[in-house]
NUVOTI-86041 format. One record per atom (N, C-alpha, C): x negated, y, z negated. Coordinates in steps of 0.1 Angstrom, whole numbers, plus 5000, padded with zeros to 4 digits. Atoms other than C-alpha are relative to their C-alpha. Layout:
<tises>
XYZ ...
</tises>
This chain:
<tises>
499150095008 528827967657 501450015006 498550044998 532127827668 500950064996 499049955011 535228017657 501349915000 498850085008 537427727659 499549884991 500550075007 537427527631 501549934988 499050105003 540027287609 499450004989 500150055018 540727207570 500449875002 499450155007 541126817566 500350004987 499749995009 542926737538 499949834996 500450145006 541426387522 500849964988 499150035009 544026207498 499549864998 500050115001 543325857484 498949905006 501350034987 540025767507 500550035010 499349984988 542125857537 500350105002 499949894994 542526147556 501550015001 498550024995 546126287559 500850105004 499749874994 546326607571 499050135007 500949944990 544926847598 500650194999 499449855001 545527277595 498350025010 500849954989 543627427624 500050184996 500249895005 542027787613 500350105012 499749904992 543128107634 498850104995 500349905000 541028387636 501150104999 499149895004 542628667621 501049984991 499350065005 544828477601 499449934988 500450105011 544228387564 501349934994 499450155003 544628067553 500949994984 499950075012 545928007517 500449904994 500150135006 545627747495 500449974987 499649985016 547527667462 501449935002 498750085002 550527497447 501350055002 499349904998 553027747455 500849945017 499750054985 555427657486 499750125012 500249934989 554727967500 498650025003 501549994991 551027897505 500249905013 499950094988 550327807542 498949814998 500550165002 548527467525 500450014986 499049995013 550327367501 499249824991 500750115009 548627087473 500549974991 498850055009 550626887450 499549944990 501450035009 547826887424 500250094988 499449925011 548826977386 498950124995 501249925002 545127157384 499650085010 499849884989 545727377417 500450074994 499349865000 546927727407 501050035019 498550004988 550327817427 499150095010 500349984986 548028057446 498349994997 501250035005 544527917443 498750065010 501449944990 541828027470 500850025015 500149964987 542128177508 498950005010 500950024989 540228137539 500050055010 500049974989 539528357566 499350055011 501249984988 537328497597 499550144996 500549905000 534828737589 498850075000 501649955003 531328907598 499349875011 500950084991 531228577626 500049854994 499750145010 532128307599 501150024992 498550065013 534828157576 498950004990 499849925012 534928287544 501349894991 499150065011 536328087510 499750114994 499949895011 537428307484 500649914987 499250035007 538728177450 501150144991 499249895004 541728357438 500550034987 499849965017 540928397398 501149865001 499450135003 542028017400 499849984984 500150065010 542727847367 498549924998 501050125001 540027537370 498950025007 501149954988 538127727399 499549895014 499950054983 537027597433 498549965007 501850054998 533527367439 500650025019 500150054992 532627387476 497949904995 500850145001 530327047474 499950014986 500150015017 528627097438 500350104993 500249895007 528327427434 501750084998 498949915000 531227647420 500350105003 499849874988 532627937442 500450094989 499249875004 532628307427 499850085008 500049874991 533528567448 500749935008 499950084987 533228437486 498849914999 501050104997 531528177497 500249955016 500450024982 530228117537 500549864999 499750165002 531827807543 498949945021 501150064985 529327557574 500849895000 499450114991 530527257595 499949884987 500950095009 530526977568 500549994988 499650015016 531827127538 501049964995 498550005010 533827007509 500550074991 499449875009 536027207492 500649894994 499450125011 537227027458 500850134989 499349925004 540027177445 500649884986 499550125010 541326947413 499849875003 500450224989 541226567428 500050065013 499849994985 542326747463 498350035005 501349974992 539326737489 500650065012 499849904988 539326997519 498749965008 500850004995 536726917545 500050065009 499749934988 535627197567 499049985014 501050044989 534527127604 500750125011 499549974988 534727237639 500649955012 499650094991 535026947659 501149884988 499350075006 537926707645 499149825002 501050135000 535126397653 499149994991 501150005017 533226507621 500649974992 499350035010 535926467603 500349804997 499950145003 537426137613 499149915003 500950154999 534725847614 500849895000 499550175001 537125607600 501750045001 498749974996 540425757619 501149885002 499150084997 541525397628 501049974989 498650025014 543425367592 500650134999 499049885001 545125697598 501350005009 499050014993 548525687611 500450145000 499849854991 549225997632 501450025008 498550004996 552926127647 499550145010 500149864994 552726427676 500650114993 499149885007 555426637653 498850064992 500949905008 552426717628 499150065006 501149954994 550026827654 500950195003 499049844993 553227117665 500150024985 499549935012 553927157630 499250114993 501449975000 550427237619 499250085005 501049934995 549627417651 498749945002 501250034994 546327207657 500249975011 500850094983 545227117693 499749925002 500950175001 544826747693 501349985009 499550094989 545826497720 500749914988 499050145005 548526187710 499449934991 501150135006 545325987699 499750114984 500350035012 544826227667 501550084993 498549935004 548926317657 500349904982 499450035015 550226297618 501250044996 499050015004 553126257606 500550074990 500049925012 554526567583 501849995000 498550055003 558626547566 499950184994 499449895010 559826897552 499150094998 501249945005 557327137558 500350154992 499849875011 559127417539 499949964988 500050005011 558727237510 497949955001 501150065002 555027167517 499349905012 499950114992 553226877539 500249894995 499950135007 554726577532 499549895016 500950104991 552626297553 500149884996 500450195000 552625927559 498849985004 501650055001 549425777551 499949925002 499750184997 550525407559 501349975003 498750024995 552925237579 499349835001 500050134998 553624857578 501049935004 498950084993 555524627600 500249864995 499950165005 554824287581 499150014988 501049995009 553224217550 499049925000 500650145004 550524007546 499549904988 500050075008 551023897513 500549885001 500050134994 552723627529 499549935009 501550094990 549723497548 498649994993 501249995004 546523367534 499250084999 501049904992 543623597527 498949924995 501650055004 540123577515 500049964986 500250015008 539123397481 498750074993 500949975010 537623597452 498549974996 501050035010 534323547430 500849934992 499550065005 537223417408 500449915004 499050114998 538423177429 501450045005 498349965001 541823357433 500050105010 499749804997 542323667462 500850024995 499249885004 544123937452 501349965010 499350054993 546523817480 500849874994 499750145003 547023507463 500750004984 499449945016 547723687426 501150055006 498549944995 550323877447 501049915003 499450144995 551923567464 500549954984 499750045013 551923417428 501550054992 498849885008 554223747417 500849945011 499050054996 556423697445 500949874999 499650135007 556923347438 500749984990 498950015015 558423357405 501150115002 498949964995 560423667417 501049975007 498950024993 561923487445 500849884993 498950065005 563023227425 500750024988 499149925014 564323467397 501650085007 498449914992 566423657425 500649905005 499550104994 567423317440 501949974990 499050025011 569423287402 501150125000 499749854998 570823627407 501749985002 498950044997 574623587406 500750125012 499749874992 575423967423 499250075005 500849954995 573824187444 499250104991 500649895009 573424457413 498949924997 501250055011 571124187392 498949975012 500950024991 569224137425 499050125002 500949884999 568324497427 499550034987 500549995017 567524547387 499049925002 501150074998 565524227392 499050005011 501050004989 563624337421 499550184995 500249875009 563224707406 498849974985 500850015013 561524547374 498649975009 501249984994 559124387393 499050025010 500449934991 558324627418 499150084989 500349935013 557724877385 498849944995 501150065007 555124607371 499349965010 500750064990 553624487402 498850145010 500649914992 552824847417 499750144990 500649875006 551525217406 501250105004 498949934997 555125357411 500849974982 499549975010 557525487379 501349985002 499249994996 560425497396 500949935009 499550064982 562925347429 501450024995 498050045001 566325257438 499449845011 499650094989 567624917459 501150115008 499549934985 569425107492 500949875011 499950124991 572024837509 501350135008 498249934991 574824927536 500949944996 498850135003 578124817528 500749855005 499850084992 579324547532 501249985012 499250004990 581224447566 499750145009 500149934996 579524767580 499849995011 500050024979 579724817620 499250125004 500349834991 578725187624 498549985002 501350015002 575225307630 499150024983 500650045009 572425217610 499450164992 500449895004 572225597595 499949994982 500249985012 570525707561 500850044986 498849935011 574025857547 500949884998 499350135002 575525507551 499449924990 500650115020 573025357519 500950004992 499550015011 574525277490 499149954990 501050005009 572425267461 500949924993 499150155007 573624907446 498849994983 500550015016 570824947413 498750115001 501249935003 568125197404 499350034987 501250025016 564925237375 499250134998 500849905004 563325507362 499450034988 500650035014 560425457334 499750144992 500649865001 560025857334 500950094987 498949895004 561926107313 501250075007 499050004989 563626197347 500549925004 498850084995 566426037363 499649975011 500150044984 566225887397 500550085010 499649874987 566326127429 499849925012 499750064986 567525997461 499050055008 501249934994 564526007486 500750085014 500149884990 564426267517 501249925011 499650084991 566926147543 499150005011 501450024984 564026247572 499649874995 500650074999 561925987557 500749884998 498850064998 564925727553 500349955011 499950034989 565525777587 499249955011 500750024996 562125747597 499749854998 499650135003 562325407583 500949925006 498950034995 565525307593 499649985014 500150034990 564825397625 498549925014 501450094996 561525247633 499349844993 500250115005 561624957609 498849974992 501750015004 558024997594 500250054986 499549905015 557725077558 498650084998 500749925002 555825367550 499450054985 500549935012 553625507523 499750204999 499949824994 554125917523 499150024986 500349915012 552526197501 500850154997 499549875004 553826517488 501150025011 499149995000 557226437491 500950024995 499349975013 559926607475 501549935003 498950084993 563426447477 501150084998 499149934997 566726597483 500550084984 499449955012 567626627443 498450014993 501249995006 563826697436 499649864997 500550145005 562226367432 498650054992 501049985011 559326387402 500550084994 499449965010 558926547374 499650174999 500349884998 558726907366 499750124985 500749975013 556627127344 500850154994 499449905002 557227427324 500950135007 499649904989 557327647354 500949965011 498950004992 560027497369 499449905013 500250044984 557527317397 500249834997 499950155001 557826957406 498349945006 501450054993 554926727412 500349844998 500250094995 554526367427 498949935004 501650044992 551726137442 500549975011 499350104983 553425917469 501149934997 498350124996 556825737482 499649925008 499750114995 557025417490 501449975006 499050024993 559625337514 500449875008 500350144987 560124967532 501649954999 499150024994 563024867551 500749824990 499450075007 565224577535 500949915016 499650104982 565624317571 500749895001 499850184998 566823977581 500449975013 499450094988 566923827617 499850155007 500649854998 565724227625 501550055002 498549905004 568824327612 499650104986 500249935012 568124627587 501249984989 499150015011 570524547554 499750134992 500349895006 568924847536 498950085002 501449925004 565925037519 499749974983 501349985009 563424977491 499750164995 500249885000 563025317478 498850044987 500849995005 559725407457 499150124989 500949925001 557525637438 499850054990 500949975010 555225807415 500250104988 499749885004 556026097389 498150014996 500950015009 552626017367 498450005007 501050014990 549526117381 498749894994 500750115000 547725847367 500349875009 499550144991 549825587390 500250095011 499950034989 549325657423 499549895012 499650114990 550725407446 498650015013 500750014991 548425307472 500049865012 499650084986 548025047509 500649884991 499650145006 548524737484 501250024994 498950005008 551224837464 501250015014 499049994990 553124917502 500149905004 500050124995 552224567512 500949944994 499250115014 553824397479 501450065000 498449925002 557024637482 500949905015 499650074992 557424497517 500349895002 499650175002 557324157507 500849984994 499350005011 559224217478 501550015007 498649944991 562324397507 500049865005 500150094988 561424067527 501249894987 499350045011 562923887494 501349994999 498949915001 565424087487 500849955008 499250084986 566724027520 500749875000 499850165001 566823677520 501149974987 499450055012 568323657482 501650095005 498649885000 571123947495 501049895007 499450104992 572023707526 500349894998 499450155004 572323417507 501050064989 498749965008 574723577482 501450035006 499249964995 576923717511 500649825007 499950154993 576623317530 501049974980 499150035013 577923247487 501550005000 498949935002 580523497486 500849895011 499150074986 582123377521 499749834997 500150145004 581322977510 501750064992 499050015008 583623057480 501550045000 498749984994 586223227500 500649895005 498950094995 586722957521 500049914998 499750145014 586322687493 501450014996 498649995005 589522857478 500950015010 498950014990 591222877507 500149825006 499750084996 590622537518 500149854986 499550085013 591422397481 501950045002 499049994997 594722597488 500549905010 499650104986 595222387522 500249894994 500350145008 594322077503 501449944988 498950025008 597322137476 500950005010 499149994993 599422227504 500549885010 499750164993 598821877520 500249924990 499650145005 599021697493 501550034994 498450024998 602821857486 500449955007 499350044989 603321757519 500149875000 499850174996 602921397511 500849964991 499150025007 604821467486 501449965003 498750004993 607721517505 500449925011 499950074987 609621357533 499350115012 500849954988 607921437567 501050025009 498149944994 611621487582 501750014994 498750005010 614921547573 500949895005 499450165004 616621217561 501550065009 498549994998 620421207574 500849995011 498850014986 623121167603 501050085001 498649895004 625821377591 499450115013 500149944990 627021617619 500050134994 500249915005 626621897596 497850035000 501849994997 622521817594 499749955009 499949994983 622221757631 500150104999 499849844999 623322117633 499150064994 500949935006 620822227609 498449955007 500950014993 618522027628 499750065014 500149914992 619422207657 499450125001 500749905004 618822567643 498549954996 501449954996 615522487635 499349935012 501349994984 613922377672 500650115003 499749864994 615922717679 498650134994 500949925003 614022907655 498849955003 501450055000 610822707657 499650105017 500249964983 610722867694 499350105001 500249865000 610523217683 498950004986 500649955013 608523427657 500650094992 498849905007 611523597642 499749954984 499650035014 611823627606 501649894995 498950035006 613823357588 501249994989 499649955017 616323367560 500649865000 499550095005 617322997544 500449994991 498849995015 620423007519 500449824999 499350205007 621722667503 499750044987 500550005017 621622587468 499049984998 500950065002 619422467448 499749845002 500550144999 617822147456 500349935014 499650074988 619122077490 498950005011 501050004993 615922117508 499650115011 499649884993 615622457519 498250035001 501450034993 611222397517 500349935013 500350084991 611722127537 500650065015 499349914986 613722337562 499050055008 501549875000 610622607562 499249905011 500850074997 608522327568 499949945016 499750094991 610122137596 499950155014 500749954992 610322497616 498850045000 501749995000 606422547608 499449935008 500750134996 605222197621 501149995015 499550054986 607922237651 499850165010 500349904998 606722587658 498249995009 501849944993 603122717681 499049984988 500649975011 601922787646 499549874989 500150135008 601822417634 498649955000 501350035002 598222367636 499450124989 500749935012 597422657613 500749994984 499750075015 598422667572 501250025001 499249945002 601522677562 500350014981 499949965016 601722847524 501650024995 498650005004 604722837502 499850074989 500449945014 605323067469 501450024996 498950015009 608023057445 500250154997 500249885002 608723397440 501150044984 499949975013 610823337406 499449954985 500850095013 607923147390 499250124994 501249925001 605623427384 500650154997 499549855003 606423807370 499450115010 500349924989 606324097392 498250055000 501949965000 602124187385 499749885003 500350134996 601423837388 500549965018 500250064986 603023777420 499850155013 500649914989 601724117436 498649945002 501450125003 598323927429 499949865008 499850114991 599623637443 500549995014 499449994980 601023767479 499050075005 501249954992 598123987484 498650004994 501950015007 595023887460 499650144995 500749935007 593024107440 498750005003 502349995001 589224257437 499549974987 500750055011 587124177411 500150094989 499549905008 588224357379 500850105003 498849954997 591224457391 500850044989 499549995008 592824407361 499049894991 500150065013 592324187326 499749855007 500250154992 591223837338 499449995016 500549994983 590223917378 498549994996 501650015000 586923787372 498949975012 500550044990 586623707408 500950105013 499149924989 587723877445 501149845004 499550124998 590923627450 500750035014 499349974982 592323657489 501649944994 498550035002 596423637483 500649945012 499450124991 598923387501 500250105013 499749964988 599423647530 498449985003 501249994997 595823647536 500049845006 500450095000 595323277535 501249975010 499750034985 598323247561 500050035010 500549904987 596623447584 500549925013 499750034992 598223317619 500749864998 498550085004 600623047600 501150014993 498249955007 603823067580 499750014988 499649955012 604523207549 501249984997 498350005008 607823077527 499950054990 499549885007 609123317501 500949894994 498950045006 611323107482 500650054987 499749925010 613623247456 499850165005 500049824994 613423587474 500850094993 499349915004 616123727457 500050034983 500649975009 614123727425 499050124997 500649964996 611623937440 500450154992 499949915006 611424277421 499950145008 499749914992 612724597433 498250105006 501349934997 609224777437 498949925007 500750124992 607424457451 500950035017 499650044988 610224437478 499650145009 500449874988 609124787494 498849955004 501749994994 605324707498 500549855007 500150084995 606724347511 500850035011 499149904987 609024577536 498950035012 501049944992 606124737549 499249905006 500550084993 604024397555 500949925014 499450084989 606824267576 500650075009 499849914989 607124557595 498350035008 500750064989 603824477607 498650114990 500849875005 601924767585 499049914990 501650065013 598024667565 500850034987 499850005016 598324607532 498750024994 501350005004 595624637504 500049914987 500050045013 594524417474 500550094990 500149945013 595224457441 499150064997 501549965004 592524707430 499150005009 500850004987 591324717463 500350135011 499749914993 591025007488 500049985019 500150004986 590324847525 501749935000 498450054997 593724777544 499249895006 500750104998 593924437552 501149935015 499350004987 596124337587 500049815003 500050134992 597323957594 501449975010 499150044990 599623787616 500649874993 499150115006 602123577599 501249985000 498349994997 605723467603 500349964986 499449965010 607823487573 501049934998 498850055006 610323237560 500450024987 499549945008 612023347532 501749924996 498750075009 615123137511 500750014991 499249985011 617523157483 501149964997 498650045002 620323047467 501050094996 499049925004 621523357454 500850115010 498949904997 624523577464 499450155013 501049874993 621923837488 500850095005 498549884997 625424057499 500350044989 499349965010 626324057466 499050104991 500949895008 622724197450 500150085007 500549894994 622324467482 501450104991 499050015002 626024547469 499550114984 500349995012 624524577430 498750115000 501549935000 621324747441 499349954993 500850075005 619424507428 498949955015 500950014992 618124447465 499750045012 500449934990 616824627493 501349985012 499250064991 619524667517 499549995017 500849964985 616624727548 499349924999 500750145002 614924417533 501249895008 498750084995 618124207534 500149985019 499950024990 618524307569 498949985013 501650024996 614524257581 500049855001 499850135005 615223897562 501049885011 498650064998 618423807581 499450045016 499950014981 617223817622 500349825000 499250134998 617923427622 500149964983 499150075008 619923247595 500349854998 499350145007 620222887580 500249994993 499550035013 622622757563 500049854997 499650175001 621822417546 500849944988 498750055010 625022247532 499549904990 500150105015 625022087496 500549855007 499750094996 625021747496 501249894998 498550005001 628521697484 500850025012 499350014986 629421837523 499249935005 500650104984 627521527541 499749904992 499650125008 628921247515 499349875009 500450114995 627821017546 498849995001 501350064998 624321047542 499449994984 500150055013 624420997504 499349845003 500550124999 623620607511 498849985011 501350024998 620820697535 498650044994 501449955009 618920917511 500049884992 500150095012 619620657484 498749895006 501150174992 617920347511 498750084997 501350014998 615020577517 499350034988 500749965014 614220707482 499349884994 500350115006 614720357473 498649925003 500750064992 612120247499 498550054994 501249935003 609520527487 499749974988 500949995017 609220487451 500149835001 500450154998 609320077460 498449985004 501250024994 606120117476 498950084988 501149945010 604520367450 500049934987 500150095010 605720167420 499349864995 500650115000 604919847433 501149884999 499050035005 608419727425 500849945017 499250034991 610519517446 501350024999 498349974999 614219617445 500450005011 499550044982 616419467470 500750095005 499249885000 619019747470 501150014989 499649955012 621719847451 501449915004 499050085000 624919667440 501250075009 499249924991 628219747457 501050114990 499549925014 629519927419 499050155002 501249955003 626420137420 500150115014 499849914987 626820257459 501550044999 498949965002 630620297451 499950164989 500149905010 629420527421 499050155007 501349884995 626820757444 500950055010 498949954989 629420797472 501250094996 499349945003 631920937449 499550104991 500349905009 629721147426 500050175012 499849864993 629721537436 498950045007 500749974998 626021587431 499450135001 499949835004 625821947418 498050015000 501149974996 621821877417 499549985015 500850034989 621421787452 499849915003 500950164995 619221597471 498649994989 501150025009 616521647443 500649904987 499550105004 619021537421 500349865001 499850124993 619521217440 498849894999 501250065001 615821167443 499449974989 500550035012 615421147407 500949904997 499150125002 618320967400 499249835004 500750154998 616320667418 498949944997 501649995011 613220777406 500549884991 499650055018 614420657372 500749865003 499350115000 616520407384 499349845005 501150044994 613220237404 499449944988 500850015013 611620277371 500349874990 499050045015 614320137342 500749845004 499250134992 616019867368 499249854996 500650165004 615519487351 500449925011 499650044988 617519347383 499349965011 500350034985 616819237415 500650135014 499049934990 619619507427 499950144991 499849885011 620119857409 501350044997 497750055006 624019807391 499850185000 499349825007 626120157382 499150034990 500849995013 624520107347 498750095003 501549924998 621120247360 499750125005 499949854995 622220557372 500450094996 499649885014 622120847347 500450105010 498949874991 624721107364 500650054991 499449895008 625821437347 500750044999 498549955003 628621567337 500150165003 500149824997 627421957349 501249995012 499550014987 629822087374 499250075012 501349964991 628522167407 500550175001 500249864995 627722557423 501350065003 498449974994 630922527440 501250004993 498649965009 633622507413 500250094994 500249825005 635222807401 501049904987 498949985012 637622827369 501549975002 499350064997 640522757390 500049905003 499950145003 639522427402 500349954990 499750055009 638822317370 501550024992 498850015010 642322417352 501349915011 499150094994 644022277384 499649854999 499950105001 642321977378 500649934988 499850055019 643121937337 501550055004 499050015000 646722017352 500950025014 499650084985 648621847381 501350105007 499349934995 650522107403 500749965013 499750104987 652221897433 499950135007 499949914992 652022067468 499249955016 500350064987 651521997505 498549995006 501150024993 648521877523 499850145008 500249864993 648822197543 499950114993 499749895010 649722407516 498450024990 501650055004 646222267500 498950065005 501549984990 644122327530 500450195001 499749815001 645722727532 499250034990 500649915012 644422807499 498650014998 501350015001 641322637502 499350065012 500549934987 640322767536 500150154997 500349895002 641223087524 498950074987 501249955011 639523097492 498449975005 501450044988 636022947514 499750115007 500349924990 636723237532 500050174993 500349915009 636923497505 498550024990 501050045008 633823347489 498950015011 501149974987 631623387523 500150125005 499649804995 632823767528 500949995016 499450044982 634823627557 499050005012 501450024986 631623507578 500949905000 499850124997 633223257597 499049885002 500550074999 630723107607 499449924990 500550135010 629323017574 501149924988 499050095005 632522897563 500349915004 499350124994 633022667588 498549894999 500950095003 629622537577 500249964984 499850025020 630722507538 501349875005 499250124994 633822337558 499849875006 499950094990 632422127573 500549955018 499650024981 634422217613 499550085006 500649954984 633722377643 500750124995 499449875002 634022777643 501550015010 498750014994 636722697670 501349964991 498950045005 638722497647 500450104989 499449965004 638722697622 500850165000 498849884993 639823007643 501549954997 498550025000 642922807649 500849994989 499249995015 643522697609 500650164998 500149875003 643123087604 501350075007 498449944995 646223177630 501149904996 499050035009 648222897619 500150014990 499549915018 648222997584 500250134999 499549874999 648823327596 498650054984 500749975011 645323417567 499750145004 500249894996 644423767569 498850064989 501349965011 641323947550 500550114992 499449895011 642724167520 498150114999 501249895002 640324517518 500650024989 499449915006 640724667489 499350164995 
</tises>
């Protein structure tokens, strides 16, 4: 008789593990991790029978087992001679003992085999009979099935009923795929694919397993994220083994294993502290043979064990999944750049709102049209002061569209329409439940002018704790949503406007004085329309021209009472002022012409008067044309911090000229 000889271990009809017997070396057998065969059978005893060489033969012994130990029918007491052939029935587990590994397998071609369990094991077999073992200190855990495609999505054979079993499966998927189709997020995708995995198969348990999203790294098992998981058991859900994970992951096949335990114990566990299992289901989650995840599976209940069909239907089920995940992510990114290009869409249709150039001849706006093809040139940060209403968007605008940048968006935001939470929300977007209302991920106006211009208007509204994190973006540094943790990095030039005093808040601390001077690398100043009285009568023509055509209204022009009265008004609203004024006057006009009568003009005074005009005007102080222009040139020049230059744009002359006013009035700048 032969003294080598092998335990097959038969699980499910299928063979799934090979232990090659030593002479001199006993075997044991029991549920215990420190038996060298270890069985994951609640009717094995932890140390149940041993096997070893003796007298010229193998020797079974039972070891005062609980349920005791048939070899074939008969029940073993004592020893028992074990011959080529025999079964050993230990609870459900079957042991088959031979000497040649060709007695064993007959129907080896459904056994999927790996070289690691032949070294693990110690048996002597060639490549052609290798099994696949995961964790063998905790036991043999083995893959009994591996599948690369399912063929629930392919025709099979019809029934006696009429129906294969292939075709009842198909059915199930069917109404799943168009239950995950409805699936608004990826959680209810995994819950809904979890239920009917649970009712479809002989598994208690799972999780859905996706990578994150926007992931680059490699496709490793510590990179999952567990997006929904089910558990019908008394026990909680246990993350499966990362070996078998990996084994997945990295070969793409989904597998059916046995007596596997998972990193936080997977199954359930009895008095004595032990755990017990049938099988994991494992199948890859693909698309375009891209892995997206893992499927994760398995049994606590020894009445449901999972078996080849249930691995087929899981695979189909991941094939699903897949598809329903990738159309949610193709969703998401749809409705991103739905809202961004609804943004664009408002932003053109202000643009038609407005003129498409700046109206005027005055050699004061010439100059302003000069500065911007200056700036337009560069990517410098701008700063646009004027009052209100004089067209300090339209400024923005005109370097955007004369700028490199004029083919991508250009976004505008009011920065004193909105309160400081609201417009952190609004410059850099929020994540989904961010706060009270964020019912959605919204991308913020720096986002959406990724490589075009951003105007800031009202800037000096902007709230002291806002203007730091908007410090940092314009010093080139990622930002992050609201409620959001990835930094987020664009490329945007920065116009930024105001009417108010910005020397005078840094002054108050009311505003950053390293903002202020980030804001201030170029400077426009566009003059009220009170300094460029000469193009009062060309806005008026073209306003007239525009709301002529939108009304429908023919008006020839305006009388010569009517242009006498717009030439001498001040205009404290502007050029918006102006444009309404005709508005209305387009509107209300019974005429052919539009008289004085039709032009509602206010009695506000404008930006520019102080408390001394007004009492010199309500009382008449005689005094020289030069004597006039000293006081006023000086006070112009007290009221600009003595910037010449934007005095001689409030003035109306050349910085030359009013060098020279400045030494003949002998004016001098009082410190105090």
């Amino acid at each position: 008789m032969s003294d080598l000889a092998y335990l097959v271990i038969r699980e499910g009809g299928k063979w799934s593990d090979v232990f090659r017997l030593v002479p001199g070396q006993a075997v044991t057998i029991g549920r215990a991790p420190t038996s060298q065969i270890v069985l994951k059978d609640e009717r094995c005893s932890r140390n149940h029978v041993e096997v070893f060489f003796g007298s010229g033969q193998w020797i079974l012994r039972d070891l005062d087992s609980r349920n005791g130990t048939l070899v074939g029918t008969l029940k073993v007491v004592g020893d028992q001679a074990l011959n080529a052939g025999d079964i050993i029935r230990i609870g459900r587990s079957q042991l088959i003992f031979v000497h040649t590994l060709a007695d064993a397998f007959s129907d080896s071609s459904a056994i999927i085999r790996t070289p690691s369990a032949i070294r693990d094991t110690g048996a002597m077999i060639g490549d052609s009979e290798e099994f696949s073992v995961l964790k063998e200190e905790f036991g043999p855990t083995t893959i009994t099935h591996r599948r690369g495609q399912t063929r629930f999505l392919e025709p099979g054979p019809v029934e006696e009923t009429g129906i294969s079993k292939i075709g009842r499966a198909a059915a199930k998927l069917c109404r799943l795929a168009f239950e995950l189709a409805k699936c608004p997020d990826v959680a209810s995708v995994a819950e809904l694919a979890l239920e009917g995995l649970v009712q479809g198969t002989q598994s208690d348990a799972g999780a859905v397993m996706l990578l994150p999203k926007d992931y680059n790294g490699p496709v490793v098992a510590d990179a999952l994220e567990a997006v929904g998981s089910r558990s019908s058991s008394s026990q909680r859900y246990h993350r499966l083994p990362p070996s078998l994970a990996e084994t997945v992951l990295r070969e793409g096949e989904a597998v059916l294993a046995r007596n596997v335990l998972g990193d936080s114990s997977i199954g359930s566990r009895d008095s004595r502290g032990e755990i017990h299992t049938t099988s994991v289901i494992c199948a890859p989650i693909r698309r375009g043979g891209k892995i997206l995840g893992l499927i994760h599976l398995y049994s606590t209940d020894p009445t449901r064990v999972p078996d080849p069909d249930d691995l087929e239907f899981t695979l189909a089920v991941a094939d699903t999944v897949a598809v329903a995940t990738e159309n949610l992510k193709r969703r998401e990114a749809l409705a991103e750049n739905l809202t961004q290009v609804k943004t664009e869409n408002v932003q053109l249709r202000e643009r038609l709102g407005v003129q498409s150039e700046i109206v005027g001849k005055s050699r004061v706006i010439m100059a302003v049209a000069e500065e911007i093809a200056r700036a337009a040139s560069s990517n410098a940060t701008v700063l646009i002061r004027g009052e209100s209403g004089v067209g300090k968007e339209l400024v923005a605008r005109g370097i955007h569209y004369s700028s490199p940048r004029r083919d991508n968006v250009f976004v505008c935001l009011n920065c004193a329409a909105l309160a400081a939470e609201l417009l952190a929300s609004e410059l850099f977007g929020h994540e989904r439940g961010a706060f009270t209302g964020a019912t959605e991920r919204k991308i913020g106006k720096f986002e959406a002018a990724h490589r075009g211009t951003i105007m800031l208007d009202e800037i000096g509204e902007m709230s002291p704790g806002l203007q730091a994190k908007f410090l940092r973006v314009l010093e080139g540094h990622p930002f992050e949503r609201v409620g959001g943790s990835k930094p987020i990095t664009v490329d945007v030039r920065v116009i930024a406007a105001t009417n108010r005093d910005l020397e005078k808040a840094v002054v108050e601390g009311i505003f950053r004085r390293d903002l202020y001077f980030r804001l201030r690398v170029l400077e426009i100043m566009v003059p009220a329309l009170r300094k460029r009285p000469e193009d009062v009568p060309i806005l008026a023509d073209y306003f007239l021209k525009k709301f002529n055509a939108e009304t429908g209204r023919k008006i020839a022009g305006f009388t010569d009472q009517a242009r006498e009265k717009l030439g001498t008004y001040l205009w404290p609203g502007n050029v918006r002022e102006l444009k309404n004024v005709i508005e209305r006057a387009v509107v209300l006009c019974r005429e052919q012409r539009i008289d004085e009568n039709d032009l509602l003009l206010t009695k506000l005074a404008t930006a520019g008067d102080t408390a001394e005009s007004e009492a010199a005007a309500e009382e008449f102080l005689p005094a020289s044309l030069a004597d006039i222009e000293r006081r006023y040139i000086l006070a112009t020049l007290n009221h600009a911090g003595w910037n010449k230059s934007r005095t001689a744009t409030i003035l109306g002359i050349e910085r030359s000229t009013l060098d020279r006013k400045i030494r003949r009035y002998q004016l001098e700048e009082k410190h105090v």
